[in-house]
N, C-alpha and C positions, 0 to 999 in steps of 0.2 A: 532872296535877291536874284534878278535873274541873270543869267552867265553874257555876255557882250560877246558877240560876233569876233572881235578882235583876241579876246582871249581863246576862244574855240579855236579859234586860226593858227594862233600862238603855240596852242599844245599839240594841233595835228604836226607844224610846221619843227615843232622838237623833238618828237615823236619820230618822224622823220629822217631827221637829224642822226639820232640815236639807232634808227634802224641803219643807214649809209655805214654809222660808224663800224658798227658790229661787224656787216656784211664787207666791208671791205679790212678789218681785221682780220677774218676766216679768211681773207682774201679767195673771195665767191664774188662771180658775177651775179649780175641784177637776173639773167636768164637761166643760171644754175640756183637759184633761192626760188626764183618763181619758180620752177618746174618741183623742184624740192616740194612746194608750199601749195601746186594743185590752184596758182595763178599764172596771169598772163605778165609777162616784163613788164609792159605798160600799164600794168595796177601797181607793180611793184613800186615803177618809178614814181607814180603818182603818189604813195602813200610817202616815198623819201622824202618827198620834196613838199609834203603837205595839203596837197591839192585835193585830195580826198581822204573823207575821214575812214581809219584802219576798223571794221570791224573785231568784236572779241575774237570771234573762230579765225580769224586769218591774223591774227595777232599770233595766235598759239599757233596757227599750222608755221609762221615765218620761224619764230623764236624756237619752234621745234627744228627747223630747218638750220637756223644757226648756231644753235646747240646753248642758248642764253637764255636767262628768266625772260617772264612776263614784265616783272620792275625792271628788267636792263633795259626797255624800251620806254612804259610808260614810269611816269614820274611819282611813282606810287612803291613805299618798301616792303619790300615782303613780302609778294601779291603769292598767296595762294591759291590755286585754279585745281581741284577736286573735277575732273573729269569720267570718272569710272562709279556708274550709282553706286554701287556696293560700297565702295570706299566711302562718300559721302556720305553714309549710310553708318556707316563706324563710327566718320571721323563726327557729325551730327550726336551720337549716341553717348560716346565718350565729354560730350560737352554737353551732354544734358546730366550726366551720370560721372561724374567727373571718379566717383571711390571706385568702378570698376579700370581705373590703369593701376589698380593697388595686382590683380589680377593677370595683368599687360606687362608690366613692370614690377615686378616683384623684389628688387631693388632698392624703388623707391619709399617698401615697409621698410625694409632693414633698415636705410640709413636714420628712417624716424626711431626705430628700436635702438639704436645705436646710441643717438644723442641726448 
């Protein structure tokens, strides 16, 4: 199904939203988060208000900036964002090989032994 203009709109336009909130929670100006974030005020503003859509890397550098998840902004729970290959690399490994956290967690034998 393809996505409607209006809905795209909808989600930069909350997104937005969600960023103003944040940023004015930390009570941080629009020109202390852009500088933070390695943008200009004027993308910042634009991303608040919706008018341009947030790319991922400047999602993570704001939300780095305001000290809040990926999902405090977008509409998504849990978002996990794996930035460091090595990690990715682990964390990929252990979900292909799930019995090497018996290894990681060793813990997690005991309490099987346990019950």
């Amino acid at each position: 199904m393809p996505v409607r203009v209006d809905d795209s709109a909808d989600r930069r336009r909350a997104a937005g939203q969600r960023l103003r909130h944040w940023r004015q929670q930390r009570a941080r100006s629009q020109a202390d988060v852009a500088r933070a974030s390695s943008i200009t005020q004027a993308s910042l503003s634009n991303y608040e208000t919706g008018k341009r859509e947030l790319p991922l890397s400047t999602a993570l550098a704001i939300t780095a900036a305001l000290d809040i998840t990926l999902s405090d902004v977008l509409d998504v729970p849990d978002v996990i964002v794996l930035r460091d290959s090595r990690l990715g690399r682990v964390v990929r490994t252990l979900v292909e090989r799930p019995e090497l956290l018996d290894f990681v967690l060793p813990r997690r034998v005991e309490s099987k032994a346990a019950s």
